[in-house]
N, C-alpha and C positions, 0 to 999 in steps of 0.2 A: 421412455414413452409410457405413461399412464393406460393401462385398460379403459375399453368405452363404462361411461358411469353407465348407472341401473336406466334411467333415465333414456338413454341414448337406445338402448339395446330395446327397451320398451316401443321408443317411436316405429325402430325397425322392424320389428315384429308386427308393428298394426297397418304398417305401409308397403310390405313386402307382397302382398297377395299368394299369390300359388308359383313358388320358388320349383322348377326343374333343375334338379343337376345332372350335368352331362356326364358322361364318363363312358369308359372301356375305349370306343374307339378300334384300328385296325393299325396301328403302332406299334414295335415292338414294346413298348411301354403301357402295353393294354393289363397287363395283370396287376401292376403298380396302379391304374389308373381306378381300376374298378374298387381297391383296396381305400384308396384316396375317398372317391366319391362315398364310397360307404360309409366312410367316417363320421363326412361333410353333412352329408343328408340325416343323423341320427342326433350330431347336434344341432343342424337346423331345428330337425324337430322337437330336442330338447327343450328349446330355446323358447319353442312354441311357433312356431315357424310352419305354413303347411308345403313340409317337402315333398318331392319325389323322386327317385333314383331312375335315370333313364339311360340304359343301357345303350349308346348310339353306336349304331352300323357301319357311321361313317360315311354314308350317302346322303345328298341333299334329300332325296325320298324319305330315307327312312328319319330324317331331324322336321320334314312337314307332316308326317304322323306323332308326333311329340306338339298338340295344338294344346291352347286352352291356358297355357302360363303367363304370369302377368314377368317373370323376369329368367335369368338362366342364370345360375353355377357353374362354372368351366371349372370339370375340375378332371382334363382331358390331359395327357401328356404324350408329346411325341407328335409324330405328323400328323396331321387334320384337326387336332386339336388347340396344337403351341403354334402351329406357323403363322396363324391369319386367317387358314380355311374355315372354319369353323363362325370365327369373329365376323368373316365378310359376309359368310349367309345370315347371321342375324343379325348384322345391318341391313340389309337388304326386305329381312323381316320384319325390322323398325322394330326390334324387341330388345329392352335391355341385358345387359352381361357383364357379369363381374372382370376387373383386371383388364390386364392392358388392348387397344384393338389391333386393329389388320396390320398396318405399318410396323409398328413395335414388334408384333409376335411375326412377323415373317422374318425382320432383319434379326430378329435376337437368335433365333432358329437355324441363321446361319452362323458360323461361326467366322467365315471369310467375311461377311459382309458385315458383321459384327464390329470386326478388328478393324476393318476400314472406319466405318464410323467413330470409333474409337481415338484409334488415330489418328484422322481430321479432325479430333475434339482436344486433340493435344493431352488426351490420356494412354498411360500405361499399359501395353498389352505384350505380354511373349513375340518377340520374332518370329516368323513365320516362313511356311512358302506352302505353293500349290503342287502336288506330286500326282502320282500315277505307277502304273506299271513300267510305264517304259523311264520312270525319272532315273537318274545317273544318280545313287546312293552317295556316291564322294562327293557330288555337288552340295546335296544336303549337308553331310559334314563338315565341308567347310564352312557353309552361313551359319548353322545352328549349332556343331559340334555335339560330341557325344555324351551322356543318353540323349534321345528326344521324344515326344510324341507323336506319335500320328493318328489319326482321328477321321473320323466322318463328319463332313463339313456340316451336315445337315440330322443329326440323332441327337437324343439325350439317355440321361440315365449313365454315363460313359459307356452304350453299346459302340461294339468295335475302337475301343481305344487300348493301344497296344503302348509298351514305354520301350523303345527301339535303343539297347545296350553294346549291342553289337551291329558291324555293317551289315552280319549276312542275317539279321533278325527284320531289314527291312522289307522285304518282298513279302514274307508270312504278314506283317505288320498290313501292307498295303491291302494284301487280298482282303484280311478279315476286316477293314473298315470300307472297304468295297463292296463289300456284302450287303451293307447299308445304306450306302449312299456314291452314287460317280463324282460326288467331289471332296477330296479327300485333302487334309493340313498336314503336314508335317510341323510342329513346334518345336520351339528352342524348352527347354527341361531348366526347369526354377527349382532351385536345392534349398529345401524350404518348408513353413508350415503351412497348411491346407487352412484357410478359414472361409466363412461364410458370412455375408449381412442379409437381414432378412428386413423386409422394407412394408410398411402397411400403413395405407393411406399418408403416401409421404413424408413417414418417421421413420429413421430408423431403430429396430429392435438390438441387444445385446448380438454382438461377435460371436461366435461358435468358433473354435477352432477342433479339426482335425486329426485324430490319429488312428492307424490304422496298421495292423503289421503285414497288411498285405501292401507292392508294390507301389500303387499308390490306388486315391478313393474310388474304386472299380465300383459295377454295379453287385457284386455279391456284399461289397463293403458297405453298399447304400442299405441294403433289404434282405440280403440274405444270413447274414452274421450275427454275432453278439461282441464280435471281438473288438470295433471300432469306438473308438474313446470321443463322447464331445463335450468339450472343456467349456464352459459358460457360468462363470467369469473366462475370458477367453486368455488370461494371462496377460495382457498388454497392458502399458498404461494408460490410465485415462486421456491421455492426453493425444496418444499414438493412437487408439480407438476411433476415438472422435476425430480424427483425420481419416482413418481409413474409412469411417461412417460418411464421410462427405464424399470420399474418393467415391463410395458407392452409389451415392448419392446422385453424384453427377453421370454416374457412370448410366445410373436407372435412366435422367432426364433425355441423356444423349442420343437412346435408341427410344425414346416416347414411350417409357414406360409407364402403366397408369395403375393406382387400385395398390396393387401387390407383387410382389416376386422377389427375390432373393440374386442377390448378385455373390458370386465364389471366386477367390484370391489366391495367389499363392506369397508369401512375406520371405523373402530372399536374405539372406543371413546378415545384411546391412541394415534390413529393417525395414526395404521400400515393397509395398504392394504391387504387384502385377493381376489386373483383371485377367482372368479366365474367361466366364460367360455370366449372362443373364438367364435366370430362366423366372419366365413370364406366369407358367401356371407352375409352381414347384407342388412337391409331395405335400400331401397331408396322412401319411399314414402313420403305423406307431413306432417308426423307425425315422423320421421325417423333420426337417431340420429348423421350419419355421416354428410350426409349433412349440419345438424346444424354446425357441428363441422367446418368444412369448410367454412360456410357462414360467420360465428367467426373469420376466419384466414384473411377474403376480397377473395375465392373464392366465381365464379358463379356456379350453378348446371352444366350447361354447362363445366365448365375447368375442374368439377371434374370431370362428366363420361367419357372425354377426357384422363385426365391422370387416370384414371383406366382401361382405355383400352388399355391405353402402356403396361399398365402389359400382355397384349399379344404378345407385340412384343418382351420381353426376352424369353418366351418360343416359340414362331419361330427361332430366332436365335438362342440360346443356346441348345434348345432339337429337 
């Protein structure tokens, strides 16, 4: 996928008006968030773009003291940002907003409702089940077998995601994604490589693939580290690429993704993809896996936050 010409990035520029980016938020994903937006808003303004960095509260209150903007930047992550909250109050405001809306980011945010949709789409996803405190650990063993993960049906970032080794590692496992969220997955564990597709205005960008010497891509591996390797040329064949690009591809259209976001894989030593999740508003920070992915293609940070803020101007015109 080509970068937007000079052309293209010009028109946006003279039709954007007064661009707000959201960010920070009441997520555990708030410090990632505000790092992101930072980014967002410095190349808008690069760009020539007239930004502004808006630190939201996370209350409909404090998002109708943010007046005066012809369009928004989401560049929010975690809850009130990725679910839909955020999307449905500015619909409601009849303001445009980059990336996918209400539907898409509630169902992609979960990751139960996710797998469902997925599922019914007759794609690929980990086995699963719904657990708790009181679930029978040997039950889990038997459907999924040992490792597996357990997870917060409802976080990003991998907060509260534990890789459950042993039987008696389940209970700690359970509490700490409890912590985040009362609906919690147990998944079946893919022995395999970690990659990523990163998706913009309906293209896909170059594969990223994964490495990492920690357990597996935790959130210290996302933003905290130096250690984590991303490989782009992603090693695959072109030809095994470009299926797993469509695989993502479909995977985007299934949960009504729109604009932008990044869908993540794990490749099982046979060489079939298994979707993991969608995320709707991904990172933009300097550790952040779109951008790579574009920097891969010969875009600038610049053309990219550019053309993902066209994805505002279909939903002006269209909605």
């Amino acid at each position: 996928m080509s970068a937007p010409d000079r052309r293209q990035v010009e028109h946006m520029v003279d039709v954007a008006g007064r661009v707000g980016v959201l960010m920070g938020g009441r997520s555990g994903e708030r410090e990632v968030s505000l790092k992101s937006g930072a980014a967002v808003t410095a190349a808008l303004r690069s760009a020539g773009i007239d930004a502004t960095a808006l630190d939201w509260a996370g209350t409909l209150e404090s998002l109708l003291a943010f007046k005066g903007f012809d369009r928004y930047f989401i560049a929010l992550h975690g809850r009130g940002g990725e679910d839909g909250q955020i999307q449905a109050a500015l619909d409601l405001l009849g303001v445009p907003y980059t990336g996918t809306g209400v539907a898409g980011c509630a169902i992609a945010m979960d990751k139960y409702r996710t797998k469902l949709a997925w599922l019914g789409a007759g794609l690929p996803t980990p086995e699963f089940r719904l657990v708790d405190a009181q679930t029978d650990v040997q039950s889990v063993i038997a459907a999924l077998g040992l490792p597996f993960f357990v997870k917060p049906g409802r976080e990003g970032s991998s907060l509260g995601v534990s890789k459950v080794t042993l039987a008696d590692d389940f209970g700690t496992a359970v509490t700490a994604a409890l912590a985040y969220d009362d609906l919690v997955l147990a998944e079946r564990y893919i022995a395999g490589g970690e990659y990523t597709l990163s998706i913009v205005d309906g293209q896909a960008l170059p594969m990223i693939r994964l490495e990492t010497p920690h357990e597996f891509y935790d959130y210290s591996a996302k933003y905290l580290v130096d250690t984590t390797s991303y490989i782009c040329p992603c090693g695959m064949s072109a030809a095994d690429e470009a299926a797993a690009a469509a695989l993502g591809l479909q995977a985007f259209e299934a949960l009504d993704g729109r604009g932008w976001g990044r869908v993540d894989f794990m490749r099982d030593a046979q060489g079939r993809m298994w979707l993991i999740e969608l995320n709707t508003v991904p990172g933009m920070t300097d550790h952040s896996l779109v951008p790579m992915a574009a920097r891969q293609d010969g875009w600038s940070f610049e053309e990219l936050v550019v053309a993902i803020l066209q994805s505002s101007r279909a939903r002006e015109v269209k909605e």
